[in-house]
C-alpha positions in Angstrom: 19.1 -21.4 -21.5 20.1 -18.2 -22.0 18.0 -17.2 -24.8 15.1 -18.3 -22.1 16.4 -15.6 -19.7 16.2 -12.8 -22.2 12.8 -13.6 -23.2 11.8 -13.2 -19.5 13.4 -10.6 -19.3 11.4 -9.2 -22.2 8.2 -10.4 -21.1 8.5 -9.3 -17.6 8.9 -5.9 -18.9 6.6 -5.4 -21.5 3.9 -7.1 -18.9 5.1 -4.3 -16.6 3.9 -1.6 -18.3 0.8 -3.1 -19.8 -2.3 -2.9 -18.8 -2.7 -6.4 -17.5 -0.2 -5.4 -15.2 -2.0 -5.0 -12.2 -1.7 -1.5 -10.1 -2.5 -1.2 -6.1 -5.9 0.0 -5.6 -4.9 1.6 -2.1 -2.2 3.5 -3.9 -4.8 4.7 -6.3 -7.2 6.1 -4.4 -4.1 7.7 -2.4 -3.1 9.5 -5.8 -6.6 10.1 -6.8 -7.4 13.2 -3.8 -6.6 16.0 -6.1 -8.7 14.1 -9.3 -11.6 14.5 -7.1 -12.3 18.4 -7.5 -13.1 17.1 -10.8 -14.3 13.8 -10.8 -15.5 12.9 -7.7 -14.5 11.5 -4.4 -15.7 8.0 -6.2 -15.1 8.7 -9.5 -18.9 10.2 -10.4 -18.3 13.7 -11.5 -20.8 16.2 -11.1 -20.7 18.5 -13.8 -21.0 17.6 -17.3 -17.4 18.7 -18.0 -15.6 16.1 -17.1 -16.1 12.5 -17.2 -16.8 9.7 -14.9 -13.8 7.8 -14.3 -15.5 5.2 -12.0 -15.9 1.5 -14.0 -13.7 2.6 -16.9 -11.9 -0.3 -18.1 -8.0 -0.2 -16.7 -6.5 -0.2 -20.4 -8.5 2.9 -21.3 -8.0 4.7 -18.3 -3.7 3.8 -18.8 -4.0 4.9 -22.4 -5.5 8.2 -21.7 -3.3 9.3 -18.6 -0.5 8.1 -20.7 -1.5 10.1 -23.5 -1.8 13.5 -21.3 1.0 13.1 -19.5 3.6 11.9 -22.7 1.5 14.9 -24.5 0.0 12.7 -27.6 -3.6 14.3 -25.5 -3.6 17.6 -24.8 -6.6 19.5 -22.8 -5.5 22.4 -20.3 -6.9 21.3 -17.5 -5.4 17.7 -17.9 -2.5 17.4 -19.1 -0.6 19.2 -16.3 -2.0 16.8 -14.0 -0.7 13.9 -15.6 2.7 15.4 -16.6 4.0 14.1 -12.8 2.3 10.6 -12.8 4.9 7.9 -12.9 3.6 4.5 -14.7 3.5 3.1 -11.5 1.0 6.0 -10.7 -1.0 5.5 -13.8 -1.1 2.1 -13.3 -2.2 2.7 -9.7 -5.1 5.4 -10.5 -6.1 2.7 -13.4 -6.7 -0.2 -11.0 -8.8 2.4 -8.4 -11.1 4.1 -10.7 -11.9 0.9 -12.6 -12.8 -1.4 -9.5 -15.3 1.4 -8.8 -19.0 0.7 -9.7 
């Protein structure tokens, strides 16, 4: 029975910061104001420089804050905009931008 418990435990944690975990899209587009000098009230930039973050698949979008904010990424206009998000935020942003069309 115990054993049991700890792989719960374990599960429930690595499902927590996976992306199949699944963020709060109202939470997300909360966070996302200040991402949308850049790309777009809905996700659709409008200059070449930046990408559309609209329809991205979750895991991709979680991988690449992840990567700017933990600094595995680095761009100069990025990366000190992720270095704040919590997981929870990343997770969050993720779920917004990818229910976008």
């Amino acid at each position: 029975m115990k054993s049991l418990l700890v792989c719960g435990a374990i599960a429930a944690t690595l499902l927590a910061g996976s992306p199949v975990f699944a963020g709060d899209i109202e939470a997300g587009k909360a966070k996302a104001a200040v991402c949308a000098a850049c790309h777009g009230p809905q996700g659709i930039s409008q200059m070449d420089l930046w990408p559309n973050l609209a329809g991205q698949k979750k895991g991709y979008l979680i991988k690449q804050m992840r990567a700017f904010r933990d600094g595995t990424r680095n761009e100069p206009s990025m990366s000190p905009m992720a270095a704040p998000l919590s997981d929870a935020d990343i997770e969050n942003l993720a779920e917004y931008y990818s229910s976008l069309k």
